[in-house]
Biotite code that builds the C-alpha atoms (Angstrom):
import biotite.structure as struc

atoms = struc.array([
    struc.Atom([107.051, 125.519, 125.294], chain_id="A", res_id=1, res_name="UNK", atom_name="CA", element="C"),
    struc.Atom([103.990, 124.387, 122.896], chain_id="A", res_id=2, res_name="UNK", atom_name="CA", element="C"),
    struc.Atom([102.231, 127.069, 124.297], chain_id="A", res_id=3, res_name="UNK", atom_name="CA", element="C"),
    struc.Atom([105.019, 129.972, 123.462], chain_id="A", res_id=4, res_name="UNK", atom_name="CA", element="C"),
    struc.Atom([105.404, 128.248, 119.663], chain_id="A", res_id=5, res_name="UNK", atom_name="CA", element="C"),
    struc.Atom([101.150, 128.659, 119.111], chain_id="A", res_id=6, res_name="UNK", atom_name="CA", element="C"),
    struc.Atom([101.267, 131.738, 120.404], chain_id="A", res_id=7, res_name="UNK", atom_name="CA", element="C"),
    struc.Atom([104.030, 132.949, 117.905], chain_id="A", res_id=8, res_name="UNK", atom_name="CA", element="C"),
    struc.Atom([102.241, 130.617, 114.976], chain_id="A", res_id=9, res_name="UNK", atom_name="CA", element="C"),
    struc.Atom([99.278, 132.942, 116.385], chain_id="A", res_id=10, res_name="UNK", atom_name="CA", element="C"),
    struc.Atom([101.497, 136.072, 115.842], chain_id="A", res_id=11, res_name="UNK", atom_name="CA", element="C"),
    struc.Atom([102.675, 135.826, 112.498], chain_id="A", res_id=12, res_name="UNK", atom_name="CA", element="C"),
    struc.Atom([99.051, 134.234, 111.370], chain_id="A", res_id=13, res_name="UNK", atom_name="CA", element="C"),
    struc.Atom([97.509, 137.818, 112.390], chain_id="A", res_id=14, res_name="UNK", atom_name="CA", element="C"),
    struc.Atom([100.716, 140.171, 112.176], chain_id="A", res_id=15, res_name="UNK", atom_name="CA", element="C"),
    struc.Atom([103.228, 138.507, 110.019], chain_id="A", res_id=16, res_name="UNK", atom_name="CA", element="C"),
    struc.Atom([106.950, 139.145, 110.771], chain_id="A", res_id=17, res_name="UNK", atom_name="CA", element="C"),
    struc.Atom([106.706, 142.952, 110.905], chain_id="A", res_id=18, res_name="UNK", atom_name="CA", element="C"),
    struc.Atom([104.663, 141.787, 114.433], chain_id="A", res_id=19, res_name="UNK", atom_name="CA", element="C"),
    struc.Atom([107.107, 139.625, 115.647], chain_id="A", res_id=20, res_name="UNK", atom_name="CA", element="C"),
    struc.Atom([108.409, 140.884, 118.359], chain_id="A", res_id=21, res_name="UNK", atom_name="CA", element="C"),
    struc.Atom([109.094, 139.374, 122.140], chain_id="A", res_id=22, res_name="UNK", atom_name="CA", element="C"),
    struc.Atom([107.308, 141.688, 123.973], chain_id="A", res_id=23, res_name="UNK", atom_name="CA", element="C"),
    struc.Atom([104.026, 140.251, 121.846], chain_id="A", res_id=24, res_name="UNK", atom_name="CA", element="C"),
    struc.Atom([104.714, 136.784, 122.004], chain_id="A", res_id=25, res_name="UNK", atom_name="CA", element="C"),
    struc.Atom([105.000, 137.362, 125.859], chain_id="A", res_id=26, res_name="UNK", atom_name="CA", element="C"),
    struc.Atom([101.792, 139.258, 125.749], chain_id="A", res_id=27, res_name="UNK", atom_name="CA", element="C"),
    struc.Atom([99.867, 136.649, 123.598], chain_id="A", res_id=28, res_name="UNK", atom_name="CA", element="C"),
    struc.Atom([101.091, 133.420, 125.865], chain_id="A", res_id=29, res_name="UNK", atom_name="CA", element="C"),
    struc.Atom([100.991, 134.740, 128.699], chain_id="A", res_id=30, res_name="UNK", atom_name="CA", element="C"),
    struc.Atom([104.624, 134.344, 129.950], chain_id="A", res_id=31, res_name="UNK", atom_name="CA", element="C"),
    struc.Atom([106.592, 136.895, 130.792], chain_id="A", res_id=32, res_name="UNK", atom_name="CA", element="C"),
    struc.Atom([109.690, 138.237, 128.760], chain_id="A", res_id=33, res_name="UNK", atom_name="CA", element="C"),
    struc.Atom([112.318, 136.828, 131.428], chain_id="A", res_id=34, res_name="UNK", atom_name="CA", element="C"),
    struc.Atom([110.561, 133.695, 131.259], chain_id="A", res_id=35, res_name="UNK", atom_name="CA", element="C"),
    struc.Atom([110.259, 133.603, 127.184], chain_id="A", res_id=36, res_name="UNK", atom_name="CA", element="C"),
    struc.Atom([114.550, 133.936, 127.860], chain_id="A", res_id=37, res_name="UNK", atom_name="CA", element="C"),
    struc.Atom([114.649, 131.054, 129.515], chain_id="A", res_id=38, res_name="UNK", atom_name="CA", element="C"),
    struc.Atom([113.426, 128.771, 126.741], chain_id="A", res_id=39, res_name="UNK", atom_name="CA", element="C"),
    struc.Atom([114.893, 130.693, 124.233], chain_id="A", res_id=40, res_name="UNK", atom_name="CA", element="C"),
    struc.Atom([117.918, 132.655, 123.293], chain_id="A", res_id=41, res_name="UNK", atom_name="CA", element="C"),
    struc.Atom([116.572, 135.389, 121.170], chain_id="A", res_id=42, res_name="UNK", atom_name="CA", element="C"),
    struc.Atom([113.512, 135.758, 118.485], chain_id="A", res_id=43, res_name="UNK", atom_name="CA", element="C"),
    struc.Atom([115.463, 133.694, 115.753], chain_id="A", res_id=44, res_name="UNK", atom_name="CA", element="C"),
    struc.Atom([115.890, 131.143, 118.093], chain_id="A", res_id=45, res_name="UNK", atom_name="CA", element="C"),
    struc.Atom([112.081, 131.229, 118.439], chain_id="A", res_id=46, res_name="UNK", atom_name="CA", element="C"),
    struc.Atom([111.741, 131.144, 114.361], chain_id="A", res_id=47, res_name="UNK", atom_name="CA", element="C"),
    struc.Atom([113.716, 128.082, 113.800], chain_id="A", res_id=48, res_name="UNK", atom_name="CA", element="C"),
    struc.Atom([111.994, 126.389, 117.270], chain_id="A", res_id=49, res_name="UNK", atom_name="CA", element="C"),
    struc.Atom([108.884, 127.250, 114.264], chain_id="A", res_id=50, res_name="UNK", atom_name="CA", element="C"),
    struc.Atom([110.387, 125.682, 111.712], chain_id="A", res_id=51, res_name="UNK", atom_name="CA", element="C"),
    struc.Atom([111.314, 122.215, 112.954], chain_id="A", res_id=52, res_name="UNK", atom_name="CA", element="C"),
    struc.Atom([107.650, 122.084, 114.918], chain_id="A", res_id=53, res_name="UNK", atom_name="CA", element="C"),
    struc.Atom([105.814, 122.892, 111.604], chain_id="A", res_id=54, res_name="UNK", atom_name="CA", element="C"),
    struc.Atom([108.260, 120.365, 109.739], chain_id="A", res_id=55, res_name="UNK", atom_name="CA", element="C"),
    struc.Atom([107.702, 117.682, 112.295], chain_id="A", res_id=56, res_name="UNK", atom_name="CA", element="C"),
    struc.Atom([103.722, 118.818, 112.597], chain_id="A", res_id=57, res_name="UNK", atom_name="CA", element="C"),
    struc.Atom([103.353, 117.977, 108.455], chain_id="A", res_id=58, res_name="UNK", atom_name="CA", element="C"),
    struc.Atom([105.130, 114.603, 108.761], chain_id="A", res_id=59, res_name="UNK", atom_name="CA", element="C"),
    struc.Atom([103.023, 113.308, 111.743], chain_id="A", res_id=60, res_name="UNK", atom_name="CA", element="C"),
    struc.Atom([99.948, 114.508, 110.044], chain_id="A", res_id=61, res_name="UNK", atom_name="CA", element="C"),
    struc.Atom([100.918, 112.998, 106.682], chain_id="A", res_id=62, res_name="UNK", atom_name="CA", element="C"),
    struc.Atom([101.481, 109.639, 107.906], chain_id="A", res_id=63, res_name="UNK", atom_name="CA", element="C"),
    struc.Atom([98.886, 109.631, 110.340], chain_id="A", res_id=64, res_name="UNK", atom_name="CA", element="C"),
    struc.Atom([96.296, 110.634, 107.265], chain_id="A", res_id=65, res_name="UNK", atom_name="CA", element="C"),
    struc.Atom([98.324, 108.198, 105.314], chain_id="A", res_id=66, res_name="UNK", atom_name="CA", element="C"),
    struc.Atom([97.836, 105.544, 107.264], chain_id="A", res_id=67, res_name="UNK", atom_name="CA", element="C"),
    struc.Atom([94.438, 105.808, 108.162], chain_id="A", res_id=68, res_name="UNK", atom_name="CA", element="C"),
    struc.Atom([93.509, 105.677, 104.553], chain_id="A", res_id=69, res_name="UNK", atom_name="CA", element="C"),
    struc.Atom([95.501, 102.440, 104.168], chain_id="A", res_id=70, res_name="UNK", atom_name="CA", element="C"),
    struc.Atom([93.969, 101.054, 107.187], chain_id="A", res_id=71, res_name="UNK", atom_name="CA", element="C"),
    struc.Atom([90.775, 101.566, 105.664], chain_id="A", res_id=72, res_name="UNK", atom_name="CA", element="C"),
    struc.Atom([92.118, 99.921, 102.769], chain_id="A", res_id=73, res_name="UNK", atom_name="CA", element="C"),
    struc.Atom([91.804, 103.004, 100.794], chain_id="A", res_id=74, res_name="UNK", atom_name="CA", element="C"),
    struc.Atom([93.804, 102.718, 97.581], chain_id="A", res_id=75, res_name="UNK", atom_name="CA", element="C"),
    struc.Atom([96.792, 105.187, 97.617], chain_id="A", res_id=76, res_name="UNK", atom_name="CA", element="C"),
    struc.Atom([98.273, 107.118, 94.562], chain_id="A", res_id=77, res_name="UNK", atom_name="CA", element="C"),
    struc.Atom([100.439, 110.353, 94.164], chain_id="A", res_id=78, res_name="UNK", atom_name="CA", element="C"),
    struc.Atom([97.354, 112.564, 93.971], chain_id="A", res_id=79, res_name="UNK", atom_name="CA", element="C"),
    struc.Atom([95.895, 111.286, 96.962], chain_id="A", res_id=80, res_name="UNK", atom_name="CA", element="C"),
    struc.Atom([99.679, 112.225, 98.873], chain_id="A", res_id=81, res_name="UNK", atom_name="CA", element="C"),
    struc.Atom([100.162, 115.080, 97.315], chain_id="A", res_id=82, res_name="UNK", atom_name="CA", element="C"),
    struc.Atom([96.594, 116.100, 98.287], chain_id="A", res_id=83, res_name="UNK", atom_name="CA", element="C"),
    struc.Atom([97.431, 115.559, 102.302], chain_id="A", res_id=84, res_name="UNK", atom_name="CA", element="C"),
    struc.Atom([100.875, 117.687, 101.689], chain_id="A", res_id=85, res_name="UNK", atom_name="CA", element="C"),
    struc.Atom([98.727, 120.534, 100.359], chain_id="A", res_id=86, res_name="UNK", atom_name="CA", element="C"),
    struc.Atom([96.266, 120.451, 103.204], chain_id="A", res_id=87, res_name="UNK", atom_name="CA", element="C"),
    struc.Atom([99.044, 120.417, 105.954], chain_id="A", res_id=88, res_name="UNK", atom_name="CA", element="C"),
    struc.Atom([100.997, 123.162, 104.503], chain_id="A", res_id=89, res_name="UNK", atom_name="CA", element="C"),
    struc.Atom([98.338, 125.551, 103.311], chain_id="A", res_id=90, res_name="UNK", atom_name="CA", element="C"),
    struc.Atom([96.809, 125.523, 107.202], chain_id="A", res_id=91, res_name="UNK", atom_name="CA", element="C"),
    struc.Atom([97.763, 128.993, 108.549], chain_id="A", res_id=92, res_name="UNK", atom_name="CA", element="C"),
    struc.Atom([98.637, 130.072, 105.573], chain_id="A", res_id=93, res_name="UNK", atom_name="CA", element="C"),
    struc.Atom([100.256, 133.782, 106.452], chain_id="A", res_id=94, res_name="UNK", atom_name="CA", element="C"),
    struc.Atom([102.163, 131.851, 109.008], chain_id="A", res_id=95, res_name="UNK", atom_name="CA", element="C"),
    struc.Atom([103.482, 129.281, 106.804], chain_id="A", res_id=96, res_name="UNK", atom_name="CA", element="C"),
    struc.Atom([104.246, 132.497, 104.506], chain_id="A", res_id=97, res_name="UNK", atom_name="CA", element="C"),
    struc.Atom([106.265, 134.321, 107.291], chain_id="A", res_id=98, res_name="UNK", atom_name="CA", element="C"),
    struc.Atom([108.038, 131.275, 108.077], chain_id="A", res_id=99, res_name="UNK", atom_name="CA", element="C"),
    struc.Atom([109.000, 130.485, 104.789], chain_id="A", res_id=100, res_name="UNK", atom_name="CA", element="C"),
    struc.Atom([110.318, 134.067, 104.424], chain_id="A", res_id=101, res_name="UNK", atom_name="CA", element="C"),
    struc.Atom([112.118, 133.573, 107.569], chain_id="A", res_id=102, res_name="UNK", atom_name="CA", element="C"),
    struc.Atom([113.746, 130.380, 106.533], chain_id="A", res_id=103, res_name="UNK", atom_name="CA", element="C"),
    struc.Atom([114.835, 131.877, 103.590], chain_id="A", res_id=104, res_name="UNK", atom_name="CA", element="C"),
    struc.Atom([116.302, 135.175, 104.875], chain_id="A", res_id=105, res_name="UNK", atom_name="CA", element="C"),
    struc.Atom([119.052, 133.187, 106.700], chain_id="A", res_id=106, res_name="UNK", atom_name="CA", element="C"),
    struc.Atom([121.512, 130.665, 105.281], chain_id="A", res_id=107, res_name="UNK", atom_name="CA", element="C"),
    struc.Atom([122.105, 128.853, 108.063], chain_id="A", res_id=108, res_name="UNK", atom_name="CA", element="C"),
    struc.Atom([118.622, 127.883, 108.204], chain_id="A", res_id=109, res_name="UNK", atom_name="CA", element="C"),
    struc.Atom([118.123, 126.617, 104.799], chain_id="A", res_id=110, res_name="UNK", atom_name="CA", element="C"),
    struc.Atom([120.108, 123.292, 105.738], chain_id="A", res_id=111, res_name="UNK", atom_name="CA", element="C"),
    struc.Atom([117.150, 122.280, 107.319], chain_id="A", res_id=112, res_name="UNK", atom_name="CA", element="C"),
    struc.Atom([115.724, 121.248, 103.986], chain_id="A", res_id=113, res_name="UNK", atom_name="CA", element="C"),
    struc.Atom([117.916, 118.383, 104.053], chain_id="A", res_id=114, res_name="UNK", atom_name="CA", element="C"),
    struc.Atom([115.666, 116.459, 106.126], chain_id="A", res_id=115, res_name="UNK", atom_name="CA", element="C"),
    struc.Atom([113.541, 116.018, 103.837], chain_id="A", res_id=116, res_name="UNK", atom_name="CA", element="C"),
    struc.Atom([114.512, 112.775, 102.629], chain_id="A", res_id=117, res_name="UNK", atom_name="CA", element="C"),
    struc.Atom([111.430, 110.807, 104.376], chain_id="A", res_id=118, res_name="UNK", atom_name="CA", element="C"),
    struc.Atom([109.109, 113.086, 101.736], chain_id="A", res_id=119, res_name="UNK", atom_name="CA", element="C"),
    struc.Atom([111.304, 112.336, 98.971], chain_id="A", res_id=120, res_name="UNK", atom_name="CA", element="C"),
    struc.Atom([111.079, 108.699, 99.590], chain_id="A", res_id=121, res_name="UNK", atom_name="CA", element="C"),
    struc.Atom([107.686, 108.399, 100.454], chain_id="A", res_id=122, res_name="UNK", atom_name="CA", element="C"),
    struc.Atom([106.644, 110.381, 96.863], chain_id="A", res_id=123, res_name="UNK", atom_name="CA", element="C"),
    struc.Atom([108.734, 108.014, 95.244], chain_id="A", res_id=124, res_name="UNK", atom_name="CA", element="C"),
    struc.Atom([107.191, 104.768, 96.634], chain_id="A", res_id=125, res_name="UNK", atom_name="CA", element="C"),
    struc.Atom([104.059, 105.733, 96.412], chain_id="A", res_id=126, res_name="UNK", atom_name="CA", element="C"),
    struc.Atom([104.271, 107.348, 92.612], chain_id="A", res_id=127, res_name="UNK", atom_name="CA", element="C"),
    struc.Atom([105.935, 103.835, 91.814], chain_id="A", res_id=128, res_name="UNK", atom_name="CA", element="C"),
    struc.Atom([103.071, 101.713, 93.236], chain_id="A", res_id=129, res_name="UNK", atom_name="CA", element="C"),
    struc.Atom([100.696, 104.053, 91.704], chain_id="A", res_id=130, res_name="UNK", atom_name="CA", element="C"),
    struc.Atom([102.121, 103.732, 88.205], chain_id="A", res_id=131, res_name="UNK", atom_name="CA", element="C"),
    struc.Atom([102.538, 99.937, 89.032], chain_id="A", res_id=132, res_name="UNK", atom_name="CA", element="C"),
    struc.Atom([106.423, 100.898, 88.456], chain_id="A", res_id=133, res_name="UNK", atom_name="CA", element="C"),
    struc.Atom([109.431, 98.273, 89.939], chain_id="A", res_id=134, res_name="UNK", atom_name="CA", element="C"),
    struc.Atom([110.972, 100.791, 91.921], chain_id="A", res_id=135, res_name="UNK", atom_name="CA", element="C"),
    struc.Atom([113.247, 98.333, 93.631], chain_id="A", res_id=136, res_name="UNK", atom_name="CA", element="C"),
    struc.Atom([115.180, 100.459, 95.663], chain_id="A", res_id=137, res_name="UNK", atom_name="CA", element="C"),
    struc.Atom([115.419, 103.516, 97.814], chain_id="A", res_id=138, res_name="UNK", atom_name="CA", element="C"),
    struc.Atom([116.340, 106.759, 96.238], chain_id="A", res_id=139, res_name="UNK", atom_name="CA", element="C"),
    struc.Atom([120.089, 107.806, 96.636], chain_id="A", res_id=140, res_name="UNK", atom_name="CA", element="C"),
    struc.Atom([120.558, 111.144, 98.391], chain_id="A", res_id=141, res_name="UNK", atom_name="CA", element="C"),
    struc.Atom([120.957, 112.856, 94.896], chain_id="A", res_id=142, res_name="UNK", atom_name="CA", element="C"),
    struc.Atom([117.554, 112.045, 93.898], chain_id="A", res_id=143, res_name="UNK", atom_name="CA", element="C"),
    struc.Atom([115.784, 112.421, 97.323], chain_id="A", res_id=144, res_name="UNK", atom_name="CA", element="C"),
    struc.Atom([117.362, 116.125, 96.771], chain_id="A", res_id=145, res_name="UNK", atom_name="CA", element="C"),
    struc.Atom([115.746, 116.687, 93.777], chain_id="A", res_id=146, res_name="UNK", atom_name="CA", element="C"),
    struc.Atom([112.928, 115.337, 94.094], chain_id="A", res_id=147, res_name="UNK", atom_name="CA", element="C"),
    struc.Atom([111.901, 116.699, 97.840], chain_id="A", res_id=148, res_name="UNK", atom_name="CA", element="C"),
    struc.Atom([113.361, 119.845, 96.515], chain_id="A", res_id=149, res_name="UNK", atom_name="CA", element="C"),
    struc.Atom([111.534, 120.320, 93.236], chain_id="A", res_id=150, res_name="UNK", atom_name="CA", element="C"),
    struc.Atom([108.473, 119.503, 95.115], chain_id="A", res_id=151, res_name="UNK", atom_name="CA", element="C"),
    struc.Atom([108.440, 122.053, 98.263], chain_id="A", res_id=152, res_name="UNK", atom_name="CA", element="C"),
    struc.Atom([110.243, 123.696, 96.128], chain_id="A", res_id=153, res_name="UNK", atom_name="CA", element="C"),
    struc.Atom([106.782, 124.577, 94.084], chain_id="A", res_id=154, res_name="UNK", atom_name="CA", element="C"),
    struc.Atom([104.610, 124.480, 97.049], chain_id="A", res_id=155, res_name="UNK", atom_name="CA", element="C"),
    struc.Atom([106.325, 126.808, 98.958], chain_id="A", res_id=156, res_name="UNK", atom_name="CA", element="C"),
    struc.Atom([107.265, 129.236, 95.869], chain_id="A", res_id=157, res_name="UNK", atom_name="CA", element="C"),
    struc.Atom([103.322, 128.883, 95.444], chain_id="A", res_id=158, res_name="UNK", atom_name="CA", element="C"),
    struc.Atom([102.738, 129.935, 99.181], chain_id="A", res_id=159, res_name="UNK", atom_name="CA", element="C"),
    struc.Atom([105.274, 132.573, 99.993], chain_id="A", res_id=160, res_name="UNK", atom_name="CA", element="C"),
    struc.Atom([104.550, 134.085, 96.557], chain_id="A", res_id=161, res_name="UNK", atom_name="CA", element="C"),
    struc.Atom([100.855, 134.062, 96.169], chain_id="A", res_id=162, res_name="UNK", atom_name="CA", element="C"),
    struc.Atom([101.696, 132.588, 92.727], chain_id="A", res_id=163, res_name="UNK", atom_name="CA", element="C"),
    struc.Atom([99.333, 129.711, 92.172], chain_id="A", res_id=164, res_name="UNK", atom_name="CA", element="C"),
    struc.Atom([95.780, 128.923, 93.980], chain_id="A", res_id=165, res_name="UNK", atom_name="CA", element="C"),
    struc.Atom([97.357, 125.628, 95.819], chain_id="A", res_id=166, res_name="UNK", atom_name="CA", element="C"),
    struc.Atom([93.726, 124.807, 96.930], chain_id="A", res_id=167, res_name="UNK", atom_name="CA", element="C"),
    struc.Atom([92.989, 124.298, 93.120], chain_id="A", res_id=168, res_name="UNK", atom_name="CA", element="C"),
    struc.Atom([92.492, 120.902, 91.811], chain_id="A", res_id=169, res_name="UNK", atom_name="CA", element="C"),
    struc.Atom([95.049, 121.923, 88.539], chain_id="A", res_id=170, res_name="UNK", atom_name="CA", element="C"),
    struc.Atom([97.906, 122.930, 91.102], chain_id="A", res_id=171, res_name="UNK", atom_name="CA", element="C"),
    struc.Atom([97.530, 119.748, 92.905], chain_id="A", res_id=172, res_name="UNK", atom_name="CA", element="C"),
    struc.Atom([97.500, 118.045, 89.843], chain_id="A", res_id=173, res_name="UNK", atom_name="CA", element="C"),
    struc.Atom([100.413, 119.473, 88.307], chain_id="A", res_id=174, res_name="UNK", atom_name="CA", element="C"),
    struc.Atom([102.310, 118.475, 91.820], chain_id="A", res_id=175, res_name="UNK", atom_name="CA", element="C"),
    struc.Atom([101.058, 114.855, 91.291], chain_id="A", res_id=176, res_name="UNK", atom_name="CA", element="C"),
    struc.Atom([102.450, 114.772, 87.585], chain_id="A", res_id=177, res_name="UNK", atom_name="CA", element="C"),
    struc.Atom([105.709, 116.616, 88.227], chain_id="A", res_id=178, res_name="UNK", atom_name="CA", element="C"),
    struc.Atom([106.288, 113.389, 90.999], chain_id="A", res_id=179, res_name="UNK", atom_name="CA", element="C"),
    struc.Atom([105.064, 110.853, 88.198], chain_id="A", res_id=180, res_name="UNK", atom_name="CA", element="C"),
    struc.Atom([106.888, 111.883, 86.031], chain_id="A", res_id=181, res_name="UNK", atom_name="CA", element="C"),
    struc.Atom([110.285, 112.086, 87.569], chain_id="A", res_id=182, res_name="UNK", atom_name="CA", element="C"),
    struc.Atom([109.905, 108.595, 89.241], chain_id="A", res_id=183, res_name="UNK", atom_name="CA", element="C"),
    struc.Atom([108.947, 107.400, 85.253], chain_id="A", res_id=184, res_name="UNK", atom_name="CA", element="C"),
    struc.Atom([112.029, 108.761, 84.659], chain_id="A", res_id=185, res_name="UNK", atom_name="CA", element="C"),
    struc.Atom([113.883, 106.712, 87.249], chain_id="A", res_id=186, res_name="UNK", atom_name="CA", element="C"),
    struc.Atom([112.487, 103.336, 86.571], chain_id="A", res_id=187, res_name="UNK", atom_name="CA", element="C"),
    struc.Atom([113.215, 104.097, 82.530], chain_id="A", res_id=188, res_name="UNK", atom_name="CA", element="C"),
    struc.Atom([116.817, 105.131, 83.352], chain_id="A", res_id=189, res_name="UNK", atom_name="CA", element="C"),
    struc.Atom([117.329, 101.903, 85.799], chain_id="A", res_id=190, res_name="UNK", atom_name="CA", element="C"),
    struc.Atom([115.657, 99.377, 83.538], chain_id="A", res_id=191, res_name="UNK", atom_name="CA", element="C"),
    struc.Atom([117.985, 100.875, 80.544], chain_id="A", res_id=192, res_name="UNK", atom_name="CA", element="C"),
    struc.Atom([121.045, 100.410, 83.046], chain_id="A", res_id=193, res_name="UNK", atom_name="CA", element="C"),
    struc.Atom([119.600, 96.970, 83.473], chain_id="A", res_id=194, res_name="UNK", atom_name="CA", element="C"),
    struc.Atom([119.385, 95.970, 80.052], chain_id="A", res_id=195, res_name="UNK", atom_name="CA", element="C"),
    struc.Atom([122.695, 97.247, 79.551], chain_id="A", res_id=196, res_name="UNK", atom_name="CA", element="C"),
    struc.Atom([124.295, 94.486, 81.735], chain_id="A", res_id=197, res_name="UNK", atom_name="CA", element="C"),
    struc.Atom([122.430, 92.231, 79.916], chain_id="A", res_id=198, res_name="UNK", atom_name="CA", element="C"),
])
């Protein structure tokens, strides 16, 4: 099945979505169209086969990068996170783009942003420790939401849109602060709540 899933990462990398079709993803992996049936129910079922492998692909890769650099004893901060999410998701660029239009075409599929509460919490921690911010406490599901969304949110506006360069230092930068300064915003709001037991 990896093989059918580079193929079509292959596909829309060269021919976007307008080049999707079965009959080229059979061609490209070599399988035949009977076969490609087997594994999967129709094209959409391909697309969203897509989006959880390049989901999963970007959190193995972050952590992995992650932890290497803190096994080297590498300092971490937002930048240097935020600087591993760009490089994962700007890979294959078109065929991040054509997934991302994809994902956003169909309703159904958009629910699959909800998984994104590892990111959230990992931005959070590591903005926190970065800041040197007491961040006590995991995020509740409200603010994973926002702040997983607002982030992808702006990378992937960046991507499908051709809005911003997102290889640019200043985009990346902008990403780091928009993180800071929401988790700022946290520990300021928690400490108040804090001092208002007090």
């Amino acid at each position: 099945m990896e093989a059918i899933l580079e193929s079509a990462v292959q596909i829309l990398e060269t021919e976007g979505l307008a080049g999707f079709k079965v009959a080229a993803l059979a061609e490209r992996s070599g399988y035949g169209v009977g076969t490609l049936y087997q594994y999967f129910e129709n094209i959409d079922a391909v697309m969203l086969a897509l989006v959880e492998l390049e989901n999963e692909r970007q959190r193995q890769t972050l952590l992995a990068q992650f932890s290497d650099l803190a096994a080297r004893g590498v300092p971490q901060g937002t930048r240097d996170l935020v600087d591993l999410m760009l490089g994962a998701f700007t890979q294959r660029r078109a065929a991040q783009k054509a997934i991302i239009d994809w994902a956003l075409s169909r309703r159904d599929v958009r629910t699959i942003d909800g998984r994104n509460t590892f990111l959230g919490q990992m931005l959070a921690s590591v903005s926190a420790r970065s800041q040197g911010l007491p961040l006590n406490r995991l995020l509740d599901s409200t603010e994973m939401f926002v702040l997983s969304r607002a982030f992808l949110g702006a990378l992937r506006t960046a991507i499908w849109n051709d809005e911003a360069d997102t290889a640019s230092p200043k985009f990346a930068q902008a990403l780091s602060d928009l993180v800071d300064g929401y988790v700022y915003q946290l520990v300021k709001r928690d400490a108040a709540a804090q001092a208002g037991k007090a």
